[in-house]
Steps between C-alpha positions, in 0.01 A plus 500: 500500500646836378567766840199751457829746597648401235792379711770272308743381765300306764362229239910469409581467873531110492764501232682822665507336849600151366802698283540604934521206606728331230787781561478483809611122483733607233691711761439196765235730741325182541338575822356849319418290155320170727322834684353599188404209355303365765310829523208659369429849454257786459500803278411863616463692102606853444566617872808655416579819271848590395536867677640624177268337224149452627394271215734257592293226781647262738390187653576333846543131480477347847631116582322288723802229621415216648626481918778227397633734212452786676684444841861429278496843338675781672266638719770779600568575186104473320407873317916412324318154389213651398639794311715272328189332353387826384819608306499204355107470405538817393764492281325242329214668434490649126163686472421841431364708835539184748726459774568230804447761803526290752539124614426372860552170689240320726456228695222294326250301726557193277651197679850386444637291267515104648784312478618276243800337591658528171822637518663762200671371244850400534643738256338810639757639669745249488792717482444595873426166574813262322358151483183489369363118662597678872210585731518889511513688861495852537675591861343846627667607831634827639841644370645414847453193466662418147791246611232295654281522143802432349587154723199377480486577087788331453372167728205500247719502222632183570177322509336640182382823591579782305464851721476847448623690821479904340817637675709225353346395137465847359734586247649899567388606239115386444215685599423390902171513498417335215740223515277427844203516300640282234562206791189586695294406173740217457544288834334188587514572896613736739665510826471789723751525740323649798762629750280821735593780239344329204178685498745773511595521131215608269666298256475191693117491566438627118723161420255291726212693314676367147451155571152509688355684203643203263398219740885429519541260834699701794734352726550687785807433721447626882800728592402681762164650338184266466295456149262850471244539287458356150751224611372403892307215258851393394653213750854688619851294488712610816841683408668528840694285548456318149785441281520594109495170405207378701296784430537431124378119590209634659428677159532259308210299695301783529484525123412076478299479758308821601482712178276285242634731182846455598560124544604424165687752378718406843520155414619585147761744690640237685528264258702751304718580771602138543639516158711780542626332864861614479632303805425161648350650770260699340374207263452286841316801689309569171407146471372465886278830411371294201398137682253739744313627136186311453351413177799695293353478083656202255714757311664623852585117578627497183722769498618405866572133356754649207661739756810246581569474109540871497636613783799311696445671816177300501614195326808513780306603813534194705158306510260809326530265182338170667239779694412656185407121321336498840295768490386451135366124544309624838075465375422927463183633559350638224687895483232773610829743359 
């Protein structure tokens, strides 16, 4: 139906904002580009006059986000989000005596999004995450307590579990922020160190935000500050006391065994990490890890059979060999993945 105003731009405003939303993921402002997309929106016509050229009419565009999009924007920083949107709108818009005057956020009444428990693709992002079979963790914590990320990142490593801890895996020269947002949109988990200045750091909570608004599982770890808000659902690991190494255990089962979306892409992890053991010790610590797994697929047995032939730290760690023939003639449940 024609606009008895004879207004042009708000039956083009689908194409304009999807043009939005595709630059925006061009320049990786996922959370702003997911924002968008989720929304809907209503048009105010010609509400706005250009003080120097009173033919020329403006419209106000206003974007209802849903409560899980709309908690990961920056609240701080929301008329620079939403002024953004304009210029860019605007720009866009190529008819005579119409203008984008004005774009607004709100918080839409519509319920969130539920979960899935299908994780991203493996190749999104998967230059800040190396292998691309590892389970994917994203470490938020305060900048105090970075060695301790950094321990405990490196204890996951060895047991198939790539993580992104910000003050380490940020090259000096990208963008901060969006590198964040880049892993945020990435990550198959995250663990929230909780020490008593967590809730501290604005960044922290906006972190915790990131993954409640995807339905991302949380792992909190108890260190010194108790599970608040969003996450006091979440069942906390304790960190005093609790070394790297069994921390990163306790992930591990938390991603088999509490976290439904999560168990196979850890099983595949593991399995991959036991073919890249690089010491006898890790293939036999790997391999005790892999006899607790219940019901791991055909083409995981598989590969776990053929890991001696191509890797002699396997083939050479004494008895892993006669446990893996073990572990591959044991009767399987039929794999819920």
């Amino acid at each position: 139906m024609s606009d008895p105003f004879g207004y042009e731009v708000p039956s083009k405003l689908d194409k304009l904002i999807a043009v939005v939303i595709a630059h925006a993921r061009q320049k990786e402002e996922i959370l702003l580009a997911e924002a968008l997309a989720a929304s809907t929106y209503t048009v105010e016509e010609g509400v706005y006059v250009r003080t120097w050229d009173r033919d020329v009419e403006g419209h106000a565009v206003h974007f209802l986000v849903p409560p899980d999009h709309f908690m990961l924007l920056d609240i701080d920083n929301l008329t620079d989000l939403e002024d953004l949107v304009e210029a860019r709108l605007d720009r866009l818009v190529k008819v005579r005596n119409e203008f984008i005057g004005d774009v607004t956020f709100e918080v839409s009444e519509a319920p969130s999004t539920p979960a899935t428990g299908v994780l991203p693709s493996r190749e999104v992002a998967s230059d800040l995450w190396g292998d691309t079979e590892f389970l994917r963790l994203f470490i938020t914590h305060k900048s105090e307590d970075k060695e301790r990320a950094t321990e405990i990142r490196d204890a996951c490593q060895k047991l198939g579990i790539a993580c992104f801890v910000a003050h380490e895996d940020i090259e000096p020269t990208a963008e901060w922020q969006t590198e964040i947002e880049r892993a945020l949109h990435s990550m198959d988990v995250l663990l929230a160190l909780l020490t008593p200045e967590f809730h501290e750091s604005p960044w922290t909570d906006q972190e915790v935000g990131a993954a409640v608004g995807r339905q991302v599982p949380v792992i909190p770890v108890r260190s010194g500050c108790d599970p608040y808000g969003f996450i006091g659902k979440y069942q906390a690991i304790q960190g005093h006391g609790v070394t790297p190494s069994a921390l990163a255990g306790q992930v591990v089962a938390a991603c088999l065994d509490r976290f439904a979306g999560t168990k196979a892409q850890m099983k595949t992890a593991l399995v991959a990490r036991f073919e890249q053991a690089e010491s006898w010790s890790t293939a036999k610590k790997l391999m005790g890890m892999l006899e607790t797994v219940d019901a791991l697929p055909a083409e995981l047995l598989d590969r776990v059979a053929a890991a001696p032939a191509g890797n002699s730290q396997i083939a050479e760690a004494w008895g892993v060999p006669e446990r893996i023939a073990t572990l591959v003639e044991r009767p399987h449940q039929a794999s819920d993945q």
